[in-house]
C-alpha positions, -999 to +999 in steps of 0.1 A: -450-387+026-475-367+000-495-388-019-486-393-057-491-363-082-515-377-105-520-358-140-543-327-141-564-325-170-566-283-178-589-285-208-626-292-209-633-332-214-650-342-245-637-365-272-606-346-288-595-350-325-555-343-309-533-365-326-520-392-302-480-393-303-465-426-287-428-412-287-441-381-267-460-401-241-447-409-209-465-440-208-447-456-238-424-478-220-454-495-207-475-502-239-447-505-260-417-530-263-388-518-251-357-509-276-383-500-307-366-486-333-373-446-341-388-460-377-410-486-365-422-459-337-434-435-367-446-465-379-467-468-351-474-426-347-487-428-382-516-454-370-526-442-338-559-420-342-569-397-318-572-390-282-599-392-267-609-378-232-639-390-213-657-377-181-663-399-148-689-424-157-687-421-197-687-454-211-661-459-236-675-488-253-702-509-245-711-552-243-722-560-281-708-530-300-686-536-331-645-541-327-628-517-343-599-499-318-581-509-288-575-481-267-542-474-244-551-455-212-529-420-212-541-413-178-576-421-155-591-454-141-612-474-160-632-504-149-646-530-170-679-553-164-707-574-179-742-578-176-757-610-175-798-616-187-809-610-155-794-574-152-769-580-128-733-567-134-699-583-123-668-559-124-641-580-146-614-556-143-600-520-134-575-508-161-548-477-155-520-456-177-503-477-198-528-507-200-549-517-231-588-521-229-609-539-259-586-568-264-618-587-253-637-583-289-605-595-310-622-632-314-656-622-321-652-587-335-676-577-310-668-563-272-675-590-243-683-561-218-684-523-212-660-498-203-662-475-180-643-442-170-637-443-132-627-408-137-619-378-161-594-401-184-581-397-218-573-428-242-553-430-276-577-454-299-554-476-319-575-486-348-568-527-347-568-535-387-542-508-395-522-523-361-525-558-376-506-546-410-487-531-388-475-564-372-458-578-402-434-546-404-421-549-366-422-580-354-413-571-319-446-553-316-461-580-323-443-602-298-449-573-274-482-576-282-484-611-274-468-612-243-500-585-233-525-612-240-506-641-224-504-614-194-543-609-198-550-647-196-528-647-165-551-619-149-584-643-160-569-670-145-558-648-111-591-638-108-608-670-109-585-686-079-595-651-064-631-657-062-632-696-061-610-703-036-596-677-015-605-663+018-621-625+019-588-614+038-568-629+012-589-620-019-585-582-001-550-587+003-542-598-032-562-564-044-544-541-024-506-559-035-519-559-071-526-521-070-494-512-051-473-531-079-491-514-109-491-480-091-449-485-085-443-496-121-456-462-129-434-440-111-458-435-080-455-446-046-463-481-039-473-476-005-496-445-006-525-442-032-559-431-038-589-462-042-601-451-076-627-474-073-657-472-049-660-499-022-690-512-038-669-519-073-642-534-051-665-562-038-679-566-070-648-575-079-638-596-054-673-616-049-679-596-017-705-571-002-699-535+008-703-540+042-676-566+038-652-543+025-652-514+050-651-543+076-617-552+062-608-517+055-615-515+094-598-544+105-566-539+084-565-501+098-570-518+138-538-545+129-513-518+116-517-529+083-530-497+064-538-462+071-571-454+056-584-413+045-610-415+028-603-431-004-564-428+000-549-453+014-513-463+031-495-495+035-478-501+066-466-532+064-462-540+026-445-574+038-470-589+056-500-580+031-477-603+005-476-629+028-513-625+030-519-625-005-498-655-009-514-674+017-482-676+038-495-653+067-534-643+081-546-615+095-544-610+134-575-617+147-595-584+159-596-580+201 
């Protein structure tokens, strides 16, 4: 099975003044509500401000800077984090095509952490006041747009029962199924992907050390529940990591 053919940027990354075109992208079914109406979607074309491509490591907005666009990934991995006083960082999230990043500085006019390309990426910015006028015309973008936070409470939520009361195995269980559902609901394969992430940023994430993850990594290889190259990984047994992830099932115990 080949691994999943993810876009190929041709030109050289910097910040682009292109046009974004939501009707043209094939992510729109994922940021946008289904059924919209071709006049609410030049609506929505006439808002959207640029693309805007970043290198691996750029930071596309940083903890403290003023709100003024949300920004829907067109293709690359982004992770977000914050810095407490003492300097130290905790990973809050890793965003993909077809998510939104900023909603986080709505409240306060002000973002609550940084943003991070993972890779060479490219985002539409969505400037939010002209979106908000734009809410009154179509209301199902506004629902839609709803339903997106509700679903980004959900993933706060997640993520605290993920480090609070979960089991490493599980915590890396849950990752892994959370990835593989994203990844299908975007065409790829759900069972063979590249880690965009390092294994340091994973146990970030998940409240573990490094040397935590590549035991897992190893263990999960040894029990025939993943194939591991490198950063691309393979799920065997996509059943049984669900059951793990749901508590249901535990990881054979290493000979």
């Amino acid at each position: 099975m080949s691994s999943p053919d993810f876009p190929v940027i041709a030109q050289p990354l910097n910040v682009q003044a292109l046009k974004a075109t939501c009707s043209a992208c094939s992510m729109h079914q994922l940021c946008l509500p289904m059924g919209l109406e071709d006049a609410d979607m030049a609506r929505l074309d006439q808002i959207i401000g640029r693309r805007r491509r970043l290198v691996r490591d750029e930071r596309l907005y940083a903890m403290d800077e003023p709100f003024h666009n949300l920004y829907a990934v067109r293709f690359g991995h982004f992770k977000t984090y914050q810095v407490n006083a003492a300097g130290d960082s905790q990973i809050t999230g890793f965003q993909m095509a077809g998510e939104l990043l900023g909603m986080d500085a709505i409240s306060g006019d002000r973002h609550h952490c940084d943003a991070v390309a993972l890779e060479d990426s490219e985002v539409c910015e969505i400037p939010f006041a002209r979106l908000e006028e734009l809410f009154g015309q179509v209301p199902a973008l506004l629902r839609h747009f709803h339903r997106i936070m509700s679903q980004e409470i959900t993933r706060e939520q997640n993520v605290m029962l993920l480090l609070g009361n979960m089991r490493a195995e599980q915590r890396f269980a849950v990752f892994l199924v959370n990835l593989s559902s994203r990844y299908a609901a975007r065409g790829y394969s759900p069972t063979r992907f590249q880690l965009r992430m390092s294994r340091e940023d994973i146990g970030n994430y998940l409240g573990l050390t490094i040397e935590s993850i590549s035991r897992l990594l190893s263990r999960f290889k040894k029990t025939g529940l993943v194939e591991v190259d490198k950063r691309e990984i393979v799920l065997l047994e996509p059943a049984r990591l669900k059951a793990m992830a749901a508590g249901t099932a535990q990881c054979s115990p290493m000979a």
